[in-house]
C-alpha positions in Angstrom: 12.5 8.5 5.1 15.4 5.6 3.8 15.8 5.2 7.6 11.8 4.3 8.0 11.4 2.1 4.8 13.9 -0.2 3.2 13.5 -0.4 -0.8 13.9 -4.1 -0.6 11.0 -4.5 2.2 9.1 -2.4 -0.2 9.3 -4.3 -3.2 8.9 -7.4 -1.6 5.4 -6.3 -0.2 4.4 -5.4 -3.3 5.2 -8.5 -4.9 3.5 -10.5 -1.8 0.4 -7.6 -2.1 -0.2 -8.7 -5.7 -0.5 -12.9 -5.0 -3.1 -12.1 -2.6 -6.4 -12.7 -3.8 -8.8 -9.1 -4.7 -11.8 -9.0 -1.9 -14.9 -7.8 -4.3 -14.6 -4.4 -2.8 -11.0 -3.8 -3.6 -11.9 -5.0 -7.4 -14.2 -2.1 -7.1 -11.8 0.2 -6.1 -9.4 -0.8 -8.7 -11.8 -0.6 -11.3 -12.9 3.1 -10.1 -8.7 3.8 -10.2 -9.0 2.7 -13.9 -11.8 4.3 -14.8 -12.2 7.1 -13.1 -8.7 7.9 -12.3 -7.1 7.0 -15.5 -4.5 4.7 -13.8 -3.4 2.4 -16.4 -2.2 -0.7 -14.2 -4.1 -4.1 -13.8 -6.6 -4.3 -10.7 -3.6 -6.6 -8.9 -1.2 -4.1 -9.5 -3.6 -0.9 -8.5 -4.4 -3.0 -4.8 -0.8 -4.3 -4.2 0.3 -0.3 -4.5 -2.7 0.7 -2.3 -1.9 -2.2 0.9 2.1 -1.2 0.8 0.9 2.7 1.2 -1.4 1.5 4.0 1.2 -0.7 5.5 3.4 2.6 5.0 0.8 4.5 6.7 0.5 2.6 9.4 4.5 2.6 10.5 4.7 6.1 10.1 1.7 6.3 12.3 3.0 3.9 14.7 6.5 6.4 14.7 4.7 9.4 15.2 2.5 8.4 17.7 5.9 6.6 19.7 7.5 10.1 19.4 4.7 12.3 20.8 4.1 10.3 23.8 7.7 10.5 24.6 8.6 6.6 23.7 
């Protein structure tokens, strides 16, 4: 995995993630995290976390998908 993602690159899209501003739906997800999850982080902090995993999701996707088509 340190191959795929650089700590650096990781930490800088958090902190870029967080000065975005919260669409009404992804207030509503961090507010479900809080509440329902019991995640004790700030609704910035619960979003920035969730877009780096999707952004994380998405190059591994983009890897695997590279590899099994013979790229």
């Amino acid at each position: 995995m340190s191959d795929v993602f650089d700590e650096g690159e990781v930490r800088k899209s958090l902190e870029m993630a967080k000065e975005v501003e919260l669409q009404p739906f992804e207030q509503a997800v961090a507010r479900m995290a809080r509440e329902e999850g019991g995640i004790d982080l700030n609704d910035k902090d619960i979003i920035a976390i969730h877009r780096v995993c999707n952004l994380c999701d998405e190059i591994l996707r983009k890897q695997f998908n590279g590899k099994s088509s013979g790229k």
